[in-house]
Every structure is written in C-alpha cells, then in structure tokens.
N, C-alpha and C positions, 0 to 999 in steps of 0.2 A: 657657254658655261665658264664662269672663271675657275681657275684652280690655283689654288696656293700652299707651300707648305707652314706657311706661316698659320695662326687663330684666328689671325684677323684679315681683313680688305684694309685697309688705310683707303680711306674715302666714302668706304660705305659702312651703312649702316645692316647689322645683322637684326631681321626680325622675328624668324623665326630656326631653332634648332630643329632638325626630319630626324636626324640618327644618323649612327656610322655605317658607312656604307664599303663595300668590298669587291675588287675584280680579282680573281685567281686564274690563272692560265699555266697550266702543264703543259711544254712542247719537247715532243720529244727528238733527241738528235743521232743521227744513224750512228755507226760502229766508221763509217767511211771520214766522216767527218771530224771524230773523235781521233782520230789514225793521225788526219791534216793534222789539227790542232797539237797534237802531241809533239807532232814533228818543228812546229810550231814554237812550240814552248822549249823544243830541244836546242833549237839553233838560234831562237831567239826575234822577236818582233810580235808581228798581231796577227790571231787567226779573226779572218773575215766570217769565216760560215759562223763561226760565236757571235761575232759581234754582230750578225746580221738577225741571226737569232732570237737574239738577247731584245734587240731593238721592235723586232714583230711581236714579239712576247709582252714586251712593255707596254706597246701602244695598243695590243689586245687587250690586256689588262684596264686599263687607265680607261678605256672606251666602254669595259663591261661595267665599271664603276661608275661612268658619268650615266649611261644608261639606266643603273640600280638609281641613282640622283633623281634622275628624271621622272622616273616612275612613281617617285613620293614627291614628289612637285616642288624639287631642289633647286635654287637656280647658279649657285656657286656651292663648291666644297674645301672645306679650309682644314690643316690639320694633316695633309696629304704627305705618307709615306710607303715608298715602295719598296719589299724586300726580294733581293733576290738568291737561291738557293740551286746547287745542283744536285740530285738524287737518283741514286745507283751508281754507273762509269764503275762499274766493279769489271775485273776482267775478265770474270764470268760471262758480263752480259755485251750482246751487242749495242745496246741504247743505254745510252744515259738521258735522263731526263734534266727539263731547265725549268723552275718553277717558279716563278714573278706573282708574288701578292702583293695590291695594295690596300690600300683602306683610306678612310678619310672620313670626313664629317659633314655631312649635305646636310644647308643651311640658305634659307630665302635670305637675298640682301634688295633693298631699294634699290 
C-alpha cells in the first residue's frame, strides 16, 4: 500500500476516491515510567520508554488504517496525517495515557 502525506502520487494515476479512513490507538503508560521520564526531562536528554511508545503507538495506528483501506478495496492513501496527544499524567493518577490518531484518504491508483 503506498502512503503519502502529499493528495497526490506523482506518477500515478488516482481512479477512484473509497473515503477517509482512520487508526486510533490509546496506549497507556505506567506511573513507573512517567517517574523515568520526568527525571528525564529534569536533567535533561531523551526518555526511551516514550519514544518507544510513541513509535508502537504510531505504527498500531498507521496499520489499523491501512487495514480500514483494505477492507474498501483501497490500494494507496494520500492526505495522511498523524496526530499526537497525551491525556490525563494528572498527579492524581498513576497512567497517563498516549493517544495517536491518524486519518487519510483511501484511494485506487493504477
């Protein structure tokens, strides 16, 4: 499946527009990891357990989408953007959640 953020393929031809199509993925990250990261962000450089996160999350994402593609007999999706958001990390709670939506446009190309 091709993916692009761009509308169009440069080379191909689009024949038919399916709809926009969507992967949502909620992962949530322990209170233990949150603790790293903090310490992290205190002294300065990159917390791994995020970024490693952040990267399962995407590619869950991106895969439920090609997926939703496939299932309306898409064979590329153009238009492709991924947002990402963190929700709770209150110091109430032990999880904070990491929440990676994308969306796009599945679309038959020759």
């Amino acid at each position: 499946m091709l993916i692009t953020t761009t509308s169009s393929l440069e080379g191909k031809v689009i024949k038919e527009y399916r709809g926009v199509v969507f992967g949502e993925v909620i992962s949530g990250i322990h209170f233990i990891n949150d603790f790293t990261a903090s310490i992290t962000n205190f002294v300065g450089g990159r917390s791994e357990e995020y970024e490693q996160e952040l990267v399962n999350a995407r590619a869950d994402a991106i895969n439920e989408m090609i997926e939703k593609a496939e299932k309306i007999g898409a064979n590329a999706l153009i238009g492709v953007k991924i947002d990402v958001e963190t929700v709770g990390n209150s110091e109430k709670s032990l999880m904070s959640m990491l929440l990676v939506h994308v969306s796009g446009t599945a679309v038959v190309i020759e």
